[in-house]
N, C-alpha and C positions, 0 to 999 in steps of 0.2 A: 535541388530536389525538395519538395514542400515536406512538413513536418505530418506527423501521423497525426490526427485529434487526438484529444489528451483520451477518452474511455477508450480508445485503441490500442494506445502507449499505456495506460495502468492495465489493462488486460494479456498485454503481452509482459510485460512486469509479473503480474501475476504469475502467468504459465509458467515464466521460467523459474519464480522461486519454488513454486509448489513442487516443481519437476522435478527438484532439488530434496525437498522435503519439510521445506518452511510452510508457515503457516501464514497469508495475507489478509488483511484483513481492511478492507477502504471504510476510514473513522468518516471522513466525509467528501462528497460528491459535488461538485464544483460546475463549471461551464462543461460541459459534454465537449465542445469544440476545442475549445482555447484555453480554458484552465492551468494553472500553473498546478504542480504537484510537490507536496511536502513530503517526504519519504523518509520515517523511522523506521531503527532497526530498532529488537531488541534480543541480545543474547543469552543465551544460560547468565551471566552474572546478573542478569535482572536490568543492565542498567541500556541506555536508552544512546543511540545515534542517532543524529539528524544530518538529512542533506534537503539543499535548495539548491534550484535551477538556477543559473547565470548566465551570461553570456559572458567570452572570453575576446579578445584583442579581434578575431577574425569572425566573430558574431557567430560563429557554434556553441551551442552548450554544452556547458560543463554541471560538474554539481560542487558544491562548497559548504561547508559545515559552520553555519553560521554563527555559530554558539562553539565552536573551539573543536579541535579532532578528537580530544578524549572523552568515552564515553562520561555523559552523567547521569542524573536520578529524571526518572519518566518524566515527575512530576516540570522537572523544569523541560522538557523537550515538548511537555502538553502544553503548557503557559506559552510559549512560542508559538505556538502551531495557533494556539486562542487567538492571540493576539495578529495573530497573520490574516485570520481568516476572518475576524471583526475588521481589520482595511480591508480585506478583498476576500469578498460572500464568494465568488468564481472559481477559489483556490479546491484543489481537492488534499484530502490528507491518508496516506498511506502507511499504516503500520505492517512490517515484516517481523515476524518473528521465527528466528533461526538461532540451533544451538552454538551457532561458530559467526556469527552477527554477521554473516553476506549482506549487501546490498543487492546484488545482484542488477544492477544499476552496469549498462553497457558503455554510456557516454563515459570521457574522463573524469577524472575528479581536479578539482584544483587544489592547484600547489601551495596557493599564498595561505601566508597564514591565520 
């Protein structure tokens, strides 16, 4: 089954945190089609998750926290995201802000560390 385009996939992201009661906010807008998507969270403690797209052993994606599983300060999850999107202009970036730090992200997440 073909992938959704990425403004399809951030739009149904959207719906469902909002639906939820989070607040979404797209930092920045990437390839409409094919853009990879950068997804923070950030929770009542203020402090900041990140997940990036992978692919996993059987070429489905997953999401993975590239910068470690525990939350940290915004400031370094924005540096990352900088940095992502200076290699690759096509990237979009997605902040969620929710009091219980949902992703709300339907793919799995990965395991490794």
């Amino acid at each position: 089954m073909p992938e959704l385009t990425t403004w399809i996939w951030v739009d149904a992201l959207r719906w469902r945190a909002e639906r939820e009661g989070a607040q979404v906010y797209v930092l920045h807008k990437g390839d409409s089609d094919a853009g990879a998507v950068l997804v923070k969270v950030v929770g009542d403690d203020r402090l900041a998750r990140l997940y990036v797209p992978v692919r996993d052993m059987e070429g489905e994606r997953v999401w993975s926290q590239p910068l470690g599983p525990l939350p940290m300060e915004e400031a370094r999850a924005d540096s990352y995201i900088a940095r992502r999107r200076e290699d690759d202009p096509d990237i979009w970036a997605v902040e969620i802000i929710d009091r219980q730090a949902r992703h709300f992200l339907i793919e799995p997440l990965d395991d490794a560390p």
